[in-house]
N, C-alpha and C positions, 0 to 999 in steps of 0.2 A: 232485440237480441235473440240470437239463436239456442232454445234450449238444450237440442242434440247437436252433437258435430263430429263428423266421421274422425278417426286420428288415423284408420288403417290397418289394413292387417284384420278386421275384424273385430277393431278395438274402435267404442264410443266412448265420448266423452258426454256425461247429461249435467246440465247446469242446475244445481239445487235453487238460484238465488235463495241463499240465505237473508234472513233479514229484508227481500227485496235488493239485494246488494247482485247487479248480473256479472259473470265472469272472477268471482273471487271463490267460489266451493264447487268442487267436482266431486263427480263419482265418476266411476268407469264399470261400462261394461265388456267384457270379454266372453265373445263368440264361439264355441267349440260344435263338434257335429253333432255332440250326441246332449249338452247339455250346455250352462253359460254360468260363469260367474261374475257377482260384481261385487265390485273393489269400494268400500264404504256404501255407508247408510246414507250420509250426510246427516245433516239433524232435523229433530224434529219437525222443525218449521218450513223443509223443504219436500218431505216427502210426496206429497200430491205431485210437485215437477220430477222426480225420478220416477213414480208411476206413471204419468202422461208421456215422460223421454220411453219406456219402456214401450208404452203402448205404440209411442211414436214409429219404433222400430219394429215393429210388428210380434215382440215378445208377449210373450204369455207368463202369466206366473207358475204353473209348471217348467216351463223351461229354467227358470233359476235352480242351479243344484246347492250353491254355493254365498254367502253373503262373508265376505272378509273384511275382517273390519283392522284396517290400521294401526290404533288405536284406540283407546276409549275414551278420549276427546268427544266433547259432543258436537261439535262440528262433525266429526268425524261417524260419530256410533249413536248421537242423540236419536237417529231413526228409525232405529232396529227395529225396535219393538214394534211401532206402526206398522214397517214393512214387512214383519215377519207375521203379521197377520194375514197380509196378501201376499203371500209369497208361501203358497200352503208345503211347498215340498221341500223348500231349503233348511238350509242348515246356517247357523251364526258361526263365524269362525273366529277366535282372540289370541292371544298369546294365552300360553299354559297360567292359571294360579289365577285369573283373570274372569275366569267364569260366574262364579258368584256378584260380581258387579252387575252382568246384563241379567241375572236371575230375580236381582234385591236392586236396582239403580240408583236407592233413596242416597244412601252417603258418596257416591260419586257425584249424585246432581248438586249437595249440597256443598262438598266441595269446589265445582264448579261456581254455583252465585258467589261464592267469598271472593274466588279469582277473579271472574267475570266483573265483578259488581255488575253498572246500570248495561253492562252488553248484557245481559242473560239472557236479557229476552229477544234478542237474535237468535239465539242458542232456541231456545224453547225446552220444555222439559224432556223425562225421559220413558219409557213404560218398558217393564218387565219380558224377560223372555223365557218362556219355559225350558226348565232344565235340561230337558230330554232334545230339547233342538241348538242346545249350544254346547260346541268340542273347542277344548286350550291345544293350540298347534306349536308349534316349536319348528321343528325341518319335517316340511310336507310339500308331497308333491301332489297336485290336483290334475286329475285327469277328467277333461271335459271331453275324451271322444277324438283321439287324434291330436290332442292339443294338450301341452302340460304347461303348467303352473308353477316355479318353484315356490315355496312361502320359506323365510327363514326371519331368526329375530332381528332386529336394530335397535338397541334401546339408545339413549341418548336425550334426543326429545322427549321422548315417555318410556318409564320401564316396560312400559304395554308393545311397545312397538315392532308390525312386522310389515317387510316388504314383500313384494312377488315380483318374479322375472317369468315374462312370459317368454319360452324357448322359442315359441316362433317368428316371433320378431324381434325379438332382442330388448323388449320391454321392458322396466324398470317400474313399477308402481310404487314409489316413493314414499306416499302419503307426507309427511312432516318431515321424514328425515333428511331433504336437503335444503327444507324451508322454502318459502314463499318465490314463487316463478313473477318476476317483472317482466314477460313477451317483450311488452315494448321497449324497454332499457335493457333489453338481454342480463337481466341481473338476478341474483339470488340472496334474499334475507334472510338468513334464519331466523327460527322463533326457538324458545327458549323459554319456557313456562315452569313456574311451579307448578305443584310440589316438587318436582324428580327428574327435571332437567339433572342431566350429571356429563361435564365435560370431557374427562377421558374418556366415559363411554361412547360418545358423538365422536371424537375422534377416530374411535377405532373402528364404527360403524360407518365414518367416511369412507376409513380405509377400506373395509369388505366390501361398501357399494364401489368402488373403484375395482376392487378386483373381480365385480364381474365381467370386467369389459361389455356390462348393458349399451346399445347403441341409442336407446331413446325413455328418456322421462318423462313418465306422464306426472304432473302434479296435481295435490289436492288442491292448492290456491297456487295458480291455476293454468290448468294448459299442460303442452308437451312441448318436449326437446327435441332435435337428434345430436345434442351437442356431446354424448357421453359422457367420458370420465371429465370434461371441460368442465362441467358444473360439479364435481365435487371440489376439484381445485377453489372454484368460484365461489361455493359454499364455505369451506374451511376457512381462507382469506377472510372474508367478511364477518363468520364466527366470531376469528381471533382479536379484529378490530373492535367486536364489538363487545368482548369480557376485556380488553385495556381500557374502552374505555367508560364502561361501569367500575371498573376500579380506581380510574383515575378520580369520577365525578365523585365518588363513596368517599375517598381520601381528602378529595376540596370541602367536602360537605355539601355537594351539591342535591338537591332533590329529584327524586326517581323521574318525573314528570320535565325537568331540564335535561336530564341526562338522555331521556328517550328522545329528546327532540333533539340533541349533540347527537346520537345515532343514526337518527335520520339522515342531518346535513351531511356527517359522517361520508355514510353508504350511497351520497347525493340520490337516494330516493325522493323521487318526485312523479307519482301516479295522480291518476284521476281520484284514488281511495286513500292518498298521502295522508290528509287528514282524519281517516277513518281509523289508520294504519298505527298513526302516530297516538293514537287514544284508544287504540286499542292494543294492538299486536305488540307493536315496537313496547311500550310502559310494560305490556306483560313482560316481555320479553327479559326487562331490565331487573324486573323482580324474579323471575329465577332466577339468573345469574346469579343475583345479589344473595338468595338463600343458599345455590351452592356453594356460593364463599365463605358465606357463614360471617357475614357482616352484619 
């Protein structure tokens, strides 16, 4: 499996494997003249592969200006800390109010084992990032040297949650917000985690990812598009199917662990990682919904 893979534009894609898991956790880096940012940590347990992908492409750890982290999922931001040792000039970037997590990690991580249970340690843990290298962004624009960046918020998936559009190609850094990329089944799952899954705000962050008229999304799991607004459509549909039917199962009395696997058949997913998906992402998934119902 390929760790690095061009997407274009100037834009890589580096494969964390997570867990040993290849092709399911991305980062992205993005090229600028005068500097380079990249788009998540990944977690812990990956960061030796975004440093070897880094090195791959002939970066230096001065050239990073920038580390944005989507979230603070540790899939997502589990790496910071590691990377932000080698990574002597960058900066961590989060949603505003957010800061104090990558400062203190301890009750994010622990929150994290209760959701995770026995995945955690895919996940791996987290380490601290000094005050003075992490800024809460809201609408910023990053200028890498001829190349900008927009950052704005999406919550939905996470109250944490921000995208970036890259102006020059019409880039889309999604991270979570339109859920899980099946390449091969051209299909889109969302995920839907406690704590702070919240439904009309995922709607309404459809809707803004739609109206950027982005032409391509890169995903955190995993891959890119050029399908555009297609995949928000794609996204929403499957959303919707998939809060009827944790409501239906919650109403039979059916168990979270039947219900994620009715989701599956559902969304006819069926990957190489179906089974990983299904005991992992999809259950989680079922359990936010289920707390945003307040069932």
């Amino acid at each position: 499996m390929d760790l690095v893979r061009e997407v274009g534009g100037g834009v890589y894609l580096i494969d964390t494997f997570m867990g040993g898991v290849p092709d399911f956790t991305a980062v992205y880096l993005v090229v600028g003249k005068e500097a380079c940012l990249l788009v998540d940590s990944g977690p812990s347990t990956g960061v030796e592969n975004v440093l070897e992908g880094l090195r791959n492409l002939g970066v230096v750890p001065e050239d990073i200006k920038y580390v944005l982290l989507t979230h603070i999922h540790l899939d997502h931001a589990g790496g910071v800390g590691h990377l932000m040792d080698e990574l002597h000039e960058a900066v961590a970037l989060v949603r505003r109010g957010m800061e104090p997590l990558l400062s203190d990690p301890r009750r994010l991580v622990e929150s994290a084992r209760r959701a995770l249970g026995p995945l955690f340690n895919m996940y791996g843990d987290m380490r601290p990032v000094a005050q003075e290298r992490v800024q809460g962004v809201e609408e910023r624009v990053l200028d890498l040297g001829g190349r900008k960046v927009r950052v704005f918020p999406t919550p939905g998936h996470s109250r944490s949650h921000l995208c970036a559009l890259d102006e020059a190609t019409s880039t889309l850094f999604c991270g979570d917000s339109l859920g899980l990329f099946l390449a091969d089944e051209g299909k889109v799952l969302p995920v839907t985690p406690p704590p702070d899954f919240d439904l009309e705000e995922q709607r309404a962050t459809l809707e803004r990812l739609a109206a950027t008229g982005f032409r391509r999304a890169c995903f955190s799991h995993f891959g890119w598009a050029t399908r555009g607004s297609e995949l928000v459509g794609l996204s929403l549909r499957s959303l919707e199917r998939m809060v009827e039917e944790v409501k239906r199962g919650i109403t039979r009395g059916v168990p979270e662990e039947e219900i994620a696997e009715d989701i599956m058949r559902l969304l006819e997913v069926d990957t190489p990682y179906g089974e990983f998906m299904f005991r992992g992402m999809s259950l989680v998934s079922v359990r936010g919904i289920t707390r945003y119902l307040r069932y």
